[in-house]
C-alpha positions in Angstrom: 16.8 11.8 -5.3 13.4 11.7 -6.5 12.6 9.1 -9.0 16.0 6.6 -8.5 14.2 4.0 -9.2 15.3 3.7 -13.4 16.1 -0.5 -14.2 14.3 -1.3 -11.2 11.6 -3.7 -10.7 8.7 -2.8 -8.7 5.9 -5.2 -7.3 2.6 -3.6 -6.3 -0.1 -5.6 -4.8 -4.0 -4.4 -5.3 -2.6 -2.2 -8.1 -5.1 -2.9 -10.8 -7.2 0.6 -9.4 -7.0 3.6 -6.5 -3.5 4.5 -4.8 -2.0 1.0 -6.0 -2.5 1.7 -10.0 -1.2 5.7 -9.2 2.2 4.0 -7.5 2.4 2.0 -10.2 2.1 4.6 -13.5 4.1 6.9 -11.3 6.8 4.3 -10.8 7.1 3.4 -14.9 7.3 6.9 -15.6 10.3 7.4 -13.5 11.9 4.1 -15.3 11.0 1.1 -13.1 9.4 -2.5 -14.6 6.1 -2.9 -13.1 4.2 -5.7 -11.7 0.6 -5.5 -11.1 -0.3 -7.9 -8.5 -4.3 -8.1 -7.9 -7.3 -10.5 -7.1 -8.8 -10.0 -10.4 -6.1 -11.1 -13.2 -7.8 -9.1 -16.4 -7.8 -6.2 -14.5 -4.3 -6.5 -13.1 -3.3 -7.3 -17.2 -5.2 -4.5 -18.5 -3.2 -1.9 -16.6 0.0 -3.4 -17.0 -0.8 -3.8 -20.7 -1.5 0.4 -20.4 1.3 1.3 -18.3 3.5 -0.7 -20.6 2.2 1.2 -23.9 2.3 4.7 -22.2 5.6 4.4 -20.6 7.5 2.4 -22.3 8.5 -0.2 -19.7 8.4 -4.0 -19.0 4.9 -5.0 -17.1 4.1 -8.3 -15.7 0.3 -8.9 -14.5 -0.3 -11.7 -11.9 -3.2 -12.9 -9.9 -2.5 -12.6 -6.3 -4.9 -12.8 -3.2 -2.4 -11.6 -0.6 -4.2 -13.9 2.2 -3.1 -16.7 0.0 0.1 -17.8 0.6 0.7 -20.4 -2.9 -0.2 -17.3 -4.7 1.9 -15.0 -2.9 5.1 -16.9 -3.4 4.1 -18.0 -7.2 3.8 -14.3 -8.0 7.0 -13.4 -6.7 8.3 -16.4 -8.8 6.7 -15.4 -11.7 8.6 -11.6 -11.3 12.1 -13.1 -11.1 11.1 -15.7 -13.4 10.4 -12.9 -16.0 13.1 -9.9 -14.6 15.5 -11.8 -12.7 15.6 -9.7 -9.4 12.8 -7.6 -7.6 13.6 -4.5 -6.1 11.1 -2.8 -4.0 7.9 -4.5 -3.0 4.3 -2.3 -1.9 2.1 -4.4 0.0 -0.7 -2.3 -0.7 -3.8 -4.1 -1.1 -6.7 -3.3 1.4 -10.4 -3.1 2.3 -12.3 -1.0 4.7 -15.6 -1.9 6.7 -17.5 0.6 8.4 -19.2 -0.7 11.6 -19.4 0.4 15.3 -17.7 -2.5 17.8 -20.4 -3.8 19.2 -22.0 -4.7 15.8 -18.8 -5.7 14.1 -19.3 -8.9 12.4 -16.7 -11.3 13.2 -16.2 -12.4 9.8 -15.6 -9.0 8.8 -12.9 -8.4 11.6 -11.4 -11.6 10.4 -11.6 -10.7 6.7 -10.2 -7.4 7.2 -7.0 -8.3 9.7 -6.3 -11.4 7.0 -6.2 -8.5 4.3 -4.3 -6.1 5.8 -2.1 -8.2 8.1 -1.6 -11.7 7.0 -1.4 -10.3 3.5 1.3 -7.9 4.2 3.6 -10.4 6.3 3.0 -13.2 3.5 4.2 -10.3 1.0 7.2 -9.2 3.0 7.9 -13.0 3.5 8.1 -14.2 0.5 9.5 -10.7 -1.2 12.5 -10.8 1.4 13.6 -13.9 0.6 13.7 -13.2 -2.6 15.9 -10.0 -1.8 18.0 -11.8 0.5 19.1 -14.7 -2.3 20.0 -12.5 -4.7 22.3 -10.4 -2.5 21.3 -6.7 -3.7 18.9 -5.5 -1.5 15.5 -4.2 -1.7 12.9 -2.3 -0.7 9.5 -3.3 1.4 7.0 -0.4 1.5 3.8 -0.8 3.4 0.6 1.4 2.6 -0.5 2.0 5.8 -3.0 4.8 6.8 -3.5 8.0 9.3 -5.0 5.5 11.0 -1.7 3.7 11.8 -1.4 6.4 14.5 -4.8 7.7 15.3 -7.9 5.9 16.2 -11.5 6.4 14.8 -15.2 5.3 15.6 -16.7 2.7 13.2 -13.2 1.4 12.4 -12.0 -0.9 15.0 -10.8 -3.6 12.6 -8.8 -1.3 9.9 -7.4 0.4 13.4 -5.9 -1.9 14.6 -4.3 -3.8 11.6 -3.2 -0.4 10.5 -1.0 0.0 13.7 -0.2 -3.0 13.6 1.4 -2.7 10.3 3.6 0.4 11.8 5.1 -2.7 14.4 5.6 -5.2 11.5 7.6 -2.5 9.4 9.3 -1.5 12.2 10.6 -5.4 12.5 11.3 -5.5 8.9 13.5 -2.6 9.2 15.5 -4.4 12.4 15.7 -7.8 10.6 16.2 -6.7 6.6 19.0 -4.0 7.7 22.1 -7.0 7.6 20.6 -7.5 4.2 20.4 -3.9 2.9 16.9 -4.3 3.1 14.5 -1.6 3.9 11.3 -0.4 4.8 9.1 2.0 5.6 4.6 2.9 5.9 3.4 5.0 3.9 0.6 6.7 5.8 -2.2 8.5 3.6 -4.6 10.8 4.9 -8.2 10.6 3.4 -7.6 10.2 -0.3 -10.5 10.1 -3.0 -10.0 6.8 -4.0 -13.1 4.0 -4.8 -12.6 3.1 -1.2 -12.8 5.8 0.8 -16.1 7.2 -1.7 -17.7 4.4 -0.6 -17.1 5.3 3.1 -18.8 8.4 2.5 -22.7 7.2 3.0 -21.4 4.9 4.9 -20.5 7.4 7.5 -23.5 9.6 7.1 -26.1 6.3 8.0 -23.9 5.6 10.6 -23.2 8.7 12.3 -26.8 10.2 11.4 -24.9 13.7 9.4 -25.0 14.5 6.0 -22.3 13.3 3.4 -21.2 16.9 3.1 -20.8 17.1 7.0 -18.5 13.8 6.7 -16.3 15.1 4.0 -16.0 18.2 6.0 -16.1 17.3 9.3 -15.2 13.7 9.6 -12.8 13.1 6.9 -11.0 17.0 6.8 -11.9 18.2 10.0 -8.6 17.7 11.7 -6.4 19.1 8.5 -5.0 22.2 8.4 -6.3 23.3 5.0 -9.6 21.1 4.5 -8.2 19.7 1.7 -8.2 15.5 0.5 -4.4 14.0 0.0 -4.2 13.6 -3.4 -3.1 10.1 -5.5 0.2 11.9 -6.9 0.9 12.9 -2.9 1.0 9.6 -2.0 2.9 8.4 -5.7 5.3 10.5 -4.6 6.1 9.7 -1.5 6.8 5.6 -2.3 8.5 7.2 -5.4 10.8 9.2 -3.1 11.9 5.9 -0.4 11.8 3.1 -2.9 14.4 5.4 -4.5 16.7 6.4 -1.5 19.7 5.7 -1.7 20.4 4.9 1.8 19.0 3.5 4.5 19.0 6.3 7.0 15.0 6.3 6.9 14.5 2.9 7.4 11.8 1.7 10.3 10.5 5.4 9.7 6.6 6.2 8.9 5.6 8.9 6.9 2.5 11.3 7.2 0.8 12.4 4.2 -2.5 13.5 5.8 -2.1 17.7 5.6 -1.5 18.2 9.0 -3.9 15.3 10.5 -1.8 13.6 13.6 0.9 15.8 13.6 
C-alpha cells in the first residue's frame, strides 16, 4: 500500500535540497519521522525544522558527509539515540561531473566514486547494523540513476558508480533477507533538480549543441513522451518500497525514466 510508512523513522542522506528534501516532505506527509542527513548542518536543520511544522512529525537534522565514516555511524546514533529504532534508510546523496575520459581529472573520478560508492556502503553499513540489533527489520533504498543501466558520453565516473550501486543493492538484498531487511535502487530518469540544471551548459560546451538541443535531444531524446521525471515520481516510488509490506521486491531496480532503457 502506498504510504505504509505511518510511526516509521526514515533517514535521508543529501536531503537538505533536490530529490532528497522531496523524499523527505513526501515521507512526513504519509506519517514517518524524518531525518535530514547532509554536509551542511543549517541547511539539513532548516528543512527538518519546516517539514516538522508543515507535517506535524518528529525531525532530527544531522551533519553527515557520507565518505566519512565517524559521521556516518554518529548520525545513525544520533537517530536511535532520539527515536529508538530506524526503519528505512535512502542513501541518496550525490554529485555529477561532466567531462569526456580522456580529460577526466583523477581527483574528480575519485571524488565522485567516494560519493556515490563508499558513501552508500558506509550508509548501508552502519544503517544495517542498526536494523539487525534491534530485530525488526528495515529498509535500505539506494537512489541510483538511468544510468545504473545505460551508459553516456561525458559521464564515465557517475557510470560506473551508478552500476555499481545496482551490484551493491543486489548484495544487500542477499545478505539483509535472514534479517527482514530489504532493498532496492531507485533509478530516476533526468529530473529538474539543481544538479542536473547545472548539467545543462555543461553539455552544450561539451558537446558544441545548444541547451535547448540537450534538453531535447540529450536528456529526453530516448523518452517516449519528451517529458522530464518529475520530484513527486520519484517521492513516490521510495514512498511505495519503503512501505511494502513484503519482501517479494527485494534486490529489484526500478525505472522511473518515461520509457528511457526499457
Amino acid at each position: 500500500m502506498l504510504g505504509n510508512v505511518k510511526g516509521k523513522v526514515t533517514l535521508i542522506t543529501g536531503a537538505a535540497s533536490g530529490i532528497g528534501k522531496h523524499m523527505a516532505e513526501k515521507f512526513a506527509e504519509y506519517g514517518s519521522a524524518i531525518v535530514i542527513a547532509d554536509l551542511n548542518l543549517d541547511s539539513a536543520q532548516s528543512v527538518a525544522d519546516a517539514i516538522k511544522a508543515q507535517y506535524n512529525v518528529e525531525t532530527l537534522a544531522v551533519a553527515m558527509d557520507v565518505t566519512n565514516e565517524e559521521q556516518v555511524n554518529a548520525g545513525i546514533k544520533a537517530t536511535v539515540a532520539k527515536f529508538n529504532k530506524l526503519d528505512v534508510v535512502i542513501s541518496n546523496a550525490g554529485i555529477q561531473t561532466i567531462a569526456p575520459i580522456v580529460d577526466f581529472e583523477t581527483s574528480a573520478w575519485k571524488r565522485l566514486i567516494d560519493i556515490h560508492l563508499h558513501g552508500t556502503f558506509l550508509v548501508a553499513k552502519a544503517s544495517m547494523q542498526q536494523m539487525i540489533a534491534q530485530k525488526t527489520g528495515g529498509r535500505v533504498l539506494v537512489t541510483g540513476s538511468i544510468h545504473s543501466v545505460e551508459a553516456s558520453k561525458n559521464k564515465a565516473a557517475y557510470v560506473a558508480a551508478k552500476h555499481a550501486q545496482l551490484g551493491f543493492v543486489r548484495s544487500i538484498a542477499e545478505e539483509g533477507a535472514p534479517h527482514n531487511i530489504s532493498a532496492n535502487l531507485i533509478c530516476p530518469g533526468f529530473v529538474r533538480t539543481p544538479l542536473v540544471e547545472k548539467q545543462i551548459p555543461e553539455q552544450a560546451k561539451t558537446l558544441g549543441i545548444s541547451e535547448e538541443q540537450v534538453i531535447k535531444n540529450v536528456m529526453l531524446g530516448d523518452t517516449v513522451d519528451g517529458e522530464f521525471t518529475t520530484l513527486d515520481d520519484v517521492a513516490n516510488v521510495a514512498l511505495f518500497l519503503a512501505g511494502f509490506e513484503t519482501n517479494a521486491l527485494t534486490g529489484q531496480h526500478v525505472l522511473i525514466s518515461h520509457g528511457i532503457g526499457m
